[in-house]
C-alpha positions in Angstrom: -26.0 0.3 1.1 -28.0 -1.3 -1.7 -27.6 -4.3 -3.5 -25.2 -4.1 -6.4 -28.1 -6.0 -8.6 -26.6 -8.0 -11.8 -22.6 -7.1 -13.0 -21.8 -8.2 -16.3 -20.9 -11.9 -16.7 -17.1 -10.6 -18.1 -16.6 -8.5 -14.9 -13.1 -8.5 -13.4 -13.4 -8.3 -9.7 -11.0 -6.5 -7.4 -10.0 -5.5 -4.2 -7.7 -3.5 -1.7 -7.6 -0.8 0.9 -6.7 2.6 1.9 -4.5 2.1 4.6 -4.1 4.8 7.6 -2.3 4.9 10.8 -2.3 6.8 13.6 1.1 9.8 13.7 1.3 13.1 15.3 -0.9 15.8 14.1 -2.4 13.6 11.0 -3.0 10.1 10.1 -1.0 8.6 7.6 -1.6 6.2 4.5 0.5 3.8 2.8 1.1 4.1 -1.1 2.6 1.5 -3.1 4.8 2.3 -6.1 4.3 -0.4 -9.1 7.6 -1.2 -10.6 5.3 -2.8 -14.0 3.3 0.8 -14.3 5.8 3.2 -12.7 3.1 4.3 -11.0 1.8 5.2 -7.1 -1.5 4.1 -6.1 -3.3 1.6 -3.4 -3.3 -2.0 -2.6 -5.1 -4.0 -4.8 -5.1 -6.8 -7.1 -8.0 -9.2 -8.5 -9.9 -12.0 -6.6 -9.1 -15.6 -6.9 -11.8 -18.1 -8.0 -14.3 -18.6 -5.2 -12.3 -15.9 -2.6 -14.9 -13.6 -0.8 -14.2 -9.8 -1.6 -13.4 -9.3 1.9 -10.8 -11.7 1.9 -9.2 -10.4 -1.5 -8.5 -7.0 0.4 -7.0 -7.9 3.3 -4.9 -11.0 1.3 -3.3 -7.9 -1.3 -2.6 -5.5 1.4 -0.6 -8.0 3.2 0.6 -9.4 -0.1 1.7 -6.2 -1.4 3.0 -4.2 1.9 3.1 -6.5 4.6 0.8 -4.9 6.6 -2.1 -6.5 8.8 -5.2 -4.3 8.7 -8.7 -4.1 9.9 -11.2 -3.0 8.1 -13.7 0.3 8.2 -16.2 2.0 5.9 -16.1 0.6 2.5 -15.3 3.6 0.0 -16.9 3.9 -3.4 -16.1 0.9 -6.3 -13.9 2.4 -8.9 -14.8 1.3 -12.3 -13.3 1.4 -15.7 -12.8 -1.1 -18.8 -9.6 -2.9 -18.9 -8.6 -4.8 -21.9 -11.6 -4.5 -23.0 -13.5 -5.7 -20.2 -15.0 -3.9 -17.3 -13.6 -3.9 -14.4 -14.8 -2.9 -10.6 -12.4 -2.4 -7.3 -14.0 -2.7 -4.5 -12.2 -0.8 -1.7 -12.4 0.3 2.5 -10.7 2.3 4.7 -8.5 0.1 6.9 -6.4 0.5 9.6 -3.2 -0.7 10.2 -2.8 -3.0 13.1 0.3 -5.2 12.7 3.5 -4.4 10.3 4.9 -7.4 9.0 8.3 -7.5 6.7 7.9 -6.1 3.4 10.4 -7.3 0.5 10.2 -5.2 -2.5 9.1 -7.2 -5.6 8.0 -6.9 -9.2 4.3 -6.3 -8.5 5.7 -3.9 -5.8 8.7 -2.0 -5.0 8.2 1.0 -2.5 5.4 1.3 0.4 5.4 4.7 1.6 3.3 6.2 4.8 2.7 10.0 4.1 0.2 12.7 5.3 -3.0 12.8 3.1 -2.0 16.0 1.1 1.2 14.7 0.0 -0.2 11.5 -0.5 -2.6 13.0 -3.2 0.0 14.9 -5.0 2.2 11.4 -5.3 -0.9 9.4 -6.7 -0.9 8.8 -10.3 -4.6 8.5 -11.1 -7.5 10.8 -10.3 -9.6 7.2 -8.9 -7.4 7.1 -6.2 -7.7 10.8 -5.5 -11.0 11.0 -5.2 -10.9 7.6 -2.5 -8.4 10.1 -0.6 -10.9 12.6 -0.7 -14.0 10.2 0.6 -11.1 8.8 3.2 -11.0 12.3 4.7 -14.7 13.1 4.8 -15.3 11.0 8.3 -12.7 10.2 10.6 -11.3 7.1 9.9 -11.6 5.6 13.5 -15.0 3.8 13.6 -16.2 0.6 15.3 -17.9 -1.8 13.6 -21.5 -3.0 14.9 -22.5 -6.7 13.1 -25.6 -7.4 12.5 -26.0 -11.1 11.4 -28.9 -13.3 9.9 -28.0 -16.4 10.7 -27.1 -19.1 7.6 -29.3 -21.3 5.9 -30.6 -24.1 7.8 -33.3 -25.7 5.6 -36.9 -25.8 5.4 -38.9 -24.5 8.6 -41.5 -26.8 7.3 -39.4 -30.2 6.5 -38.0 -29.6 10.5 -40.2 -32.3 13.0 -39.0 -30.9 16.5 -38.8 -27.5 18.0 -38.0 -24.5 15.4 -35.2 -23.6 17.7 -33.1 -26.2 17.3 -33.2 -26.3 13.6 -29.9 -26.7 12.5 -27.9 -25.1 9.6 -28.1 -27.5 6.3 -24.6 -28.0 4.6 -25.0 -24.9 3.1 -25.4 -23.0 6.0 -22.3 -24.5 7.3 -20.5 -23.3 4.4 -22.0 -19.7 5.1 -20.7 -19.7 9.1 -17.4 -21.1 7.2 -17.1 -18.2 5.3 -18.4 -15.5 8.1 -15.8 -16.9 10.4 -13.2 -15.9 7.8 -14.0 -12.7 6.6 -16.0 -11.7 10.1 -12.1 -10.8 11.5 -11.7 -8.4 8.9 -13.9 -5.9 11.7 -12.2 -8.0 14.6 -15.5 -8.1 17.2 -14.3 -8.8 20.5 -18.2 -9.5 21.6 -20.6 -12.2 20.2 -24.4 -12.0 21.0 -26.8 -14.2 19.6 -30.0 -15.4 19.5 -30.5 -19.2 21.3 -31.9 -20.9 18.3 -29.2 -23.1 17.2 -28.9 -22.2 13.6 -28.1 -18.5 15.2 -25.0 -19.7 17.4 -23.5 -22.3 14.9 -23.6 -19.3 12.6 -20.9 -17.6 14.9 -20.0 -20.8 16.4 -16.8 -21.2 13.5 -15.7 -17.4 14.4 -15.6 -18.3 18.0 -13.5 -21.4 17.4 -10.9 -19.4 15.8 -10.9 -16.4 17.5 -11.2 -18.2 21.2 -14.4 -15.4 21.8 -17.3 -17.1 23.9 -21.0 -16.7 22.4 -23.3 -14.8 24.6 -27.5 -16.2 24.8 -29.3 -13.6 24.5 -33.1 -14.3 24.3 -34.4 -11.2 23.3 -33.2 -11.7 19.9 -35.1 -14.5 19.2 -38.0 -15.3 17.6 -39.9 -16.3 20.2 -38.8 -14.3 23.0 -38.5 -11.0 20.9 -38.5 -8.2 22.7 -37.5 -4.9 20.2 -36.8 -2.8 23.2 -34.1 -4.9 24.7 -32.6 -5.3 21.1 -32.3 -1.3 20.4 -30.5 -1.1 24.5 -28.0 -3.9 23.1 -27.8 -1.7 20.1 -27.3 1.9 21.9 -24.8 -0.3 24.1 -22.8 -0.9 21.6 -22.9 2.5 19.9 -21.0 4.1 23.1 -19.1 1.3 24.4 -16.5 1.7 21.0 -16.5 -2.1 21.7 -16.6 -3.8 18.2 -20.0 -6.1 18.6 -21.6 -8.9 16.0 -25.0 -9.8 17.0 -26.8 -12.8 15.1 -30.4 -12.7 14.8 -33.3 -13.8 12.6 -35.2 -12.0 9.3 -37.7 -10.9 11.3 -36.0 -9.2 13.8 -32.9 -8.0 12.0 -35.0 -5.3 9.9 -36.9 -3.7 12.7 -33.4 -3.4 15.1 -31.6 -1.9 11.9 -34.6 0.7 11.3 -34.6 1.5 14.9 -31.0 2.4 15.0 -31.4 4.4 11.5 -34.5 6.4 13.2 -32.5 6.9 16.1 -29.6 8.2 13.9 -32.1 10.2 12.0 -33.9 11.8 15.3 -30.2 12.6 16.8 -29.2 14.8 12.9 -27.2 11.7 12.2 -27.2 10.7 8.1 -25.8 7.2 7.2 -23.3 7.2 5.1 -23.9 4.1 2.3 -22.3 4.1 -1.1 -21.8 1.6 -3.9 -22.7 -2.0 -2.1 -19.8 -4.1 -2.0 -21.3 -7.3 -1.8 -25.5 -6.9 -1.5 -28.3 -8.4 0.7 -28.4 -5.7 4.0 -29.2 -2.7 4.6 -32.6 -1.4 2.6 -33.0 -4.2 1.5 -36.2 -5.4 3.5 -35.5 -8.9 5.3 -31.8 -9.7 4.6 -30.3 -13.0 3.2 -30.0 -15.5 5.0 -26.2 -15.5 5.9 -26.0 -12.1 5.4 -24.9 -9.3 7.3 -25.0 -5.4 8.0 -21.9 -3.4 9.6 -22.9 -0.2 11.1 -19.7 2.0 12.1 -19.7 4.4 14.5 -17.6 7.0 16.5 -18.4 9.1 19.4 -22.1 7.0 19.4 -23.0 8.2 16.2 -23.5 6.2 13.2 -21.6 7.5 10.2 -22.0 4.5 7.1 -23.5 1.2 6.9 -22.2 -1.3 4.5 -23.7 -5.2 3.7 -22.3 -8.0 2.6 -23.2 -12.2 1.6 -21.5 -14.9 2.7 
């Protein structure tokens, strides 16, 4: 996943979700019927002022069917002009956890759950074909692996005491603010971070709401970095199919992610990475600070990697 570089200023942002659930034989996926277009396609609609993509998609899913989803692989960005502007959707493969009442409307009258095949003779638009067809290249059960830089937390050389308890600056706070709402999206049920204070008051707002406890783990800090440690809390992860974030440092996070891509690589796996959705990870060299990776896996095998700002 590279970064998505510079989007025209007049770019109309959106977001949704192919939604699948589990059902004998097949998964399923939801398709929503538009009363406005008479038309069947997938959850989406555009992103408020200052909303984080991530939060867009899982807001018009439950908006428009009710559902509560988490979220996979990203699948590629659609993109086409719209009233004369362009226009990108950003969307993922997402898996229904939670079905909520839905009351039909004028943005949305009809959800329907149906096997893939029918669902691609119902769609209206070759764009969403083509998702169902990405959808159905991997299985659509992964686990998410989070790799976190931690947020900003000001200048190294303005800080008088110990480097590790440098503290995130307001904008750093603002970063962990916005991790700890989009971070569910993936729902980890396992935090691992670095000691350095900016590192565990980057998950520290996740924890809060999601009632996880942080786990120390020095190994991923700077000063006690040990690269062979990181890569066994790496491979634990991979074949636990226990979804993990771990929150690191820039000079750490590189090396780990290239040690699980040339692990992939040495075992015939091939990351899957399309469009990036929101930049800064993966290929990238050091990542930004408050940014973070997702690896997803199945069966111990890595199969996409997508990266994302806060």
């Amino acid at each position: 996943m590279t970064d998505r570089g510079r989007e025209p200023d007049d770019l109309i942002r959106a977001a949704g979700a192919l939604v699948w659930r589990d059902s004998p034989g097949a998964p399923e996926v939801a398709i929503v019927h538009r009363p406005a277009y008479d038309d069947w396609s997938f959850p989406k609609g555009k992103l408020k002022r200052g909303e984080h993509v991530i939060a867009a998609a899982l807001r018009e899913v439950t908006e428009e069917t009710g559902l509560t989803v988490e979220l996979g692989r990203s699948l590629p960005p659609s993109r086409y002009v719209h009233r004369g502007r362009p226009k990108r959707v950003d969307h993922w493969v997402a898996r229904m956890v939670a079905e909520g009442p839905f009351t039909a409307n004028d943005e949305v009258d009809e959800v329907l759950w149906l096997p893939a095949a029918e669902a691609a003779r119902r769609l209206s638009y070759e764009a969403d074909a083509a998702l169902l067809r990405a959808f159905g290249a991997v299985s659509p059960a992964t686990t998410p692996l989070v790799l976190v830089r931690h947020a900003l937390a000001g200048s190294r050389r303005d800080w008088k005491g110990d480097d590790d308890d440098r503290p995130l600056d307001k904008h750093g706070r603002r970063q962990a603010e916005t991790l700890a709402a989009v971070l569910g999206a993936f729902g980890p049920e396992e935090l691992v971070t670095s000691p350095s204070v900016r590192c565990v008051r980057t998950l520290q707002p996740y924890a809060e709401r999601s009632g996880l406890p942080i786990r120390l783990e020095p190994a991923l800090s700077e000063g006690r970095y040990d690269p062979d440690a990181c890569l066994r809390l790496a491979a634990e992860a991979l074949t636990s199919q226990r979804p993990v974030a771990l929150c690191g440092h820039g000079k750490i996070l590189p090396e780990l992610i290239s040690g699980i891509v040339d692990a992939a690589a040495a075992a015939g796996d091939r990351l899957g990475a399309g469009d990036a959705v929101a930049g800064g990870g993966l290929g990238d060299g050091k990542p930004r600070k408050g940014a973070f990776t997702v690896l997803h896996h199945t069966g111990g095998r890595v199969v996409a990697a997508d990266s994302y700002l806060t």
